[in-house]
N, C-alpha and C positions, 0 to 999 in steps of 0.2 A: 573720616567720612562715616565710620559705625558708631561716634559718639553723636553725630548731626544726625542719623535716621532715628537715635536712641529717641533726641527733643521732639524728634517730628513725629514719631509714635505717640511721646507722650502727652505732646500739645494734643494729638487729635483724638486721645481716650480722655484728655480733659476736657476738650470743645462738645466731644458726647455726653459726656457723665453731665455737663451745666445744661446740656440742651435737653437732655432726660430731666433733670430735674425740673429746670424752667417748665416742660410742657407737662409733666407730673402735676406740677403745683398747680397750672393753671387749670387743667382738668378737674384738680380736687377742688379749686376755687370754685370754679362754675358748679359742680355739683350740690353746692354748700347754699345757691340761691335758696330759700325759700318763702312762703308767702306768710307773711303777717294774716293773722287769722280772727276770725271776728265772731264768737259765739264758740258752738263744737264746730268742731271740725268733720269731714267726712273722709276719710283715710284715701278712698278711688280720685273723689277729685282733687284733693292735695297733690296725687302723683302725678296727674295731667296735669295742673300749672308747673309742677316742678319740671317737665319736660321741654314746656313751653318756655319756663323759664333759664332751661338751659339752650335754647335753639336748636332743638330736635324739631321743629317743624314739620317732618310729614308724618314721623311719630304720632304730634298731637293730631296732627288730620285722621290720622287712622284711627287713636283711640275716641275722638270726635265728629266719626264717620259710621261707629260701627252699626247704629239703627237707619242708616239714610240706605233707600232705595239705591242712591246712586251718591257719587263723588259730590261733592259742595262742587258748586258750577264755577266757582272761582278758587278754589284749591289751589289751581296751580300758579296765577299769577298773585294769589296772597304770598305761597310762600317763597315765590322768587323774589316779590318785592320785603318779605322779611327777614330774606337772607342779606339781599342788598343792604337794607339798611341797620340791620344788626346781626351780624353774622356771629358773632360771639354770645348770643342772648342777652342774656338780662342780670343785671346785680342785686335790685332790688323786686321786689313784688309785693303788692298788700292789694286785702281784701278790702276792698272798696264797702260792700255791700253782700250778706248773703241771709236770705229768710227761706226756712221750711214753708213749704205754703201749706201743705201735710204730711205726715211722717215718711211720704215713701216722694215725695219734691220738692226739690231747693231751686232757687236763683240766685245766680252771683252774680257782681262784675267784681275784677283784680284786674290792678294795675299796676304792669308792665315794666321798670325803669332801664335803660340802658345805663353804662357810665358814663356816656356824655351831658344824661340829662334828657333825652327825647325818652319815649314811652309810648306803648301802648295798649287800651281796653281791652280785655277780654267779656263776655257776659256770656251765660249758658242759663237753661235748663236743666236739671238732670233729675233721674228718675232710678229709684228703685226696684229694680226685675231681678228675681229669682235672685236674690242675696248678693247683687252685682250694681254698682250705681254705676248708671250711664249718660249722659250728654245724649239730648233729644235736639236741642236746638242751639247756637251760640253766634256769637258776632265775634269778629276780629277786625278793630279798628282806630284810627288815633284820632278820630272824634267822638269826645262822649255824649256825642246828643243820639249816637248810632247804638249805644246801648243802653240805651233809657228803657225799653222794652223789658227789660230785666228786674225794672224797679217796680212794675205792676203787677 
């Protein structure tokens, strides 16, 4: 009977040691998105897609909330339906599109890829204040006629 608890001890610090690893790796997988860049790059909003692009979702709302008077009036069923359909985030990302309009505003859009193949638009605004670039304005959506806005 003490050599049979021996295996079952040791099965079950081997079932952890794999399931540490497995969720280790996938952790650092997902960390490891990032977005295909198009010109310079601006260091603030690289970390906001990369956040999005791991499915931190209230994260980005927060870091894409911090000039709004109030919460995005659909914040919350954006990100339940982004949980819903990608709960794991994203594998891929590229930028789509990004122009300074003047040294202290850009417009993006980058796009999204799940590994299934689905994806979705991001576009923003953002603005340089007090040596901090921030998200003024942005869309989140899997039509891209909804951030065309971005390209003007």
């Amino acid at each position: 009977m003490q050599g049979r608890n021996s295996v079952f001890k040791l099965l079950k610090f081997l079932l952890l040691s794999v399931t540490f690893v497995f969720f280790w790796a996938a952790s650092d997988a997902k960390a490891e998105t990032q977005c295909e860049m198009l010109g310079s790059n601006v260091p603030e909003l690289e970390k906001i897609k990369s956040v999005f692009a791991q499915g931190n979702y209230r994260y980005f709302f927060e870091l894409t909330d911090r000039f709004s008077s109030e919460e995005h009036p659909d914040a919350e069923s954006i990100i339940d339906a982004l949980f819903e359909a990608f709960p794991s985030g994203f594998s891929y990302c590229s930028t789509l599109f990004s122009e300074k309009k003047s040294p202290v505003l850009v417009n993006e859009v980058s796009f999204f890829e799940a590994p299934g193949g689905a994806g979705v638009f991001v576009a923003w605004s953002a603005f340089l204040y007090r040596d901090q670039w921030d998200v003024i304005k942005y869309t989140v959506s899997t039509e891209f006629d909804e951030v065309l806005w971005a390209l003007n």
